[in-house]
N, C-alpha and C positions, 0 to 999 in steps of 0.2 A: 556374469553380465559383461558385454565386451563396454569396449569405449564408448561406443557411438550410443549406444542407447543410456549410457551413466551419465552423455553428454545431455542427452534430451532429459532426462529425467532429474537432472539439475536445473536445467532451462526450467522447468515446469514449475519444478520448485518456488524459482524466483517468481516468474511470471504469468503461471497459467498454462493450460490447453496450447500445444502447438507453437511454444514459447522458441525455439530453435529454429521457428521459421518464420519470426516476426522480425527478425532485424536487431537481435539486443549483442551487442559485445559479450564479449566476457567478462573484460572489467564489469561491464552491467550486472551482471549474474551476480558475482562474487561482490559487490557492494550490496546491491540487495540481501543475499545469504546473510554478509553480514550485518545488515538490519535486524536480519531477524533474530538473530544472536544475539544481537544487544538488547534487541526488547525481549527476548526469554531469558537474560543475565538479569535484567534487572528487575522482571517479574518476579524471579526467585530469591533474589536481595530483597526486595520491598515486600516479597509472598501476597504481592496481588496483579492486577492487569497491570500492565505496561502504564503510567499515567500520561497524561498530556504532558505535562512538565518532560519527563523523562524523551517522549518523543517532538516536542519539541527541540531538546537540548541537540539531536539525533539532527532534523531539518536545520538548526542550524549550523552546523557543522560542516553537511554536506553542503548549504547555500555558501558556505566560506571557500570549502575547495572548487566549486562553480565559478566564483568569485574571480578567483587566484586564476583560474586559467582564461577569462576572458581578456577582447585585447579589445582596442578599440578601434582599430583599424579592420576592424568584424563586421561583414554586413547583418542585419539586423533584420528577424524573422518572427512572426508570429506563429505558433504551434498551439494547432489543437489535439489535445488531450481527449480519448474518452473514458474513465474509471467506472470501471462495475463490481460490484461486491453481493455476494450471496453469505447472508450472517442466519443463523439460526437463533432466537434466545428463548430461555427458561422463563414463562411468565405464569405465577398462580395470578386465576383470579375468580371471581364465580361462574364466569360462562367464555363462551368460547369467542362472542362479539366483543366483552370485554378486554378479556385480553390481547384480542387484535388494534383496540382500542391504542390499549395500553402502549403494544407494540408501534404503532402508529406515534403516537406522543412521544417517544423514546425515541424514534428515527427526527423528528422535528425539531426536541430539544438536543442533542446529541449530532446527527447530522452524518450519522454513520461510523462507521472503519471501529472505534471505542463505544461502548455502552455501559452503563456502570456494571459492577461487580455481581450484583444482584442475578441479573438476567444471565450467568451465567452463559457468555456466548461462544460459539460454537462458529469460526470462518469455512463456509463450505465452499465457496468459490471467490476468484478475485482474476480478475482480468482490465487487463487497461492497455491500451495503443493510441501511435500519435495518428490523427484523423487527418490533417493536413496540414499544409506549411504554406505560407508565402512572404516572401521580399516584402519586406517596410522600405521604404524612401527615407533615405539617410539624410538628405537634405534638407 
C-alpha cells in the first residue's frame, strides 16, 4: 500500500466515503481515530458498548481543549452540521412489522449513534459535513 491511498484510507476511517477530500486536518483524523480507541478501550474494560457516561466524559474533554483554544477577540460563526448514520440492529420479535416497530421505538427513545446492548448493533455507515457557515454580528 503506498502513502497516499493509507492517507485516504485513514481519512475514511475517521470520516466516511471521500473523507480526504472533505476538508478534515489531520489533527482531525487522528483525534477522531483516537475516539474511537477510547470507546473500544473502554468497551473492553467495561465488556459492554461504549456507555453514555463513558462518551460523555470523551465530549467533554474535547469541549475543554475547544475551550482552551478560543480567544475572544474571534469573530463569531454559526455552522451547520449534517450527521448521518446507517446502524443495523438485532431485533427478535414475532413478525417482521414488529420488529420494525421495535426498531422505530429504539431510534425514538435512544435517538441514535448508542442503542442498548440487546440489539446487538452493527455501524455500517457514518458520514457528517459542515453545510454552511455564516458571520454573527458581534455587536
Amino acid at each position: 500500500m503506498r502513502t497516499k491511498e493509507f492517507r485516504e484510507a485513514i481519512y475514511e476511517l475517521a470520516f466516511g466515503d471521500n473523507a480526504i477530500n472533505r476538508g478534515f486536518s489531520e489533527e482531525e483524523v487522528i483525534a477522531t481515530i483516537k475516539g474511537f480507541a477510547h470507546d473500544s478501550w473502554v468497551a473492553e474494560e467495561l465488556d459492554h458498548e461504549p456507555s453514555h457516561s463513558a462518551r460523555e466524559h470523551w465530549n467533554a474533554n474535547k469541549a475543554a481543549e475547544i475551550e482552551e483554544q478560543e480567544d475572544h477577540n474571534m469573530e463569531t460563526y454559526r455552522v451547520g452540521i449534517h450527521f448521518e448514520e446507517g446502524v443495523v440492529l438485532t431485533i427478535k420479535a414475532e413478525s417482521k412489522e414488529a420488529a420494525e416497530k421495535i426498531a422505530m421505538d429504539a431510534i425514538e427513545e435512544c435517538g441514535g449513534t448508542e442503542y442498548p446492548k440487546k440489539f446487538n448493533q452493527d455501524g455500517v455507515h457514518r458520514e457528517f459535513c459542515v453545510t454552511h457557515t455564516e458571520e454573527q454580528d458581534n455587536g
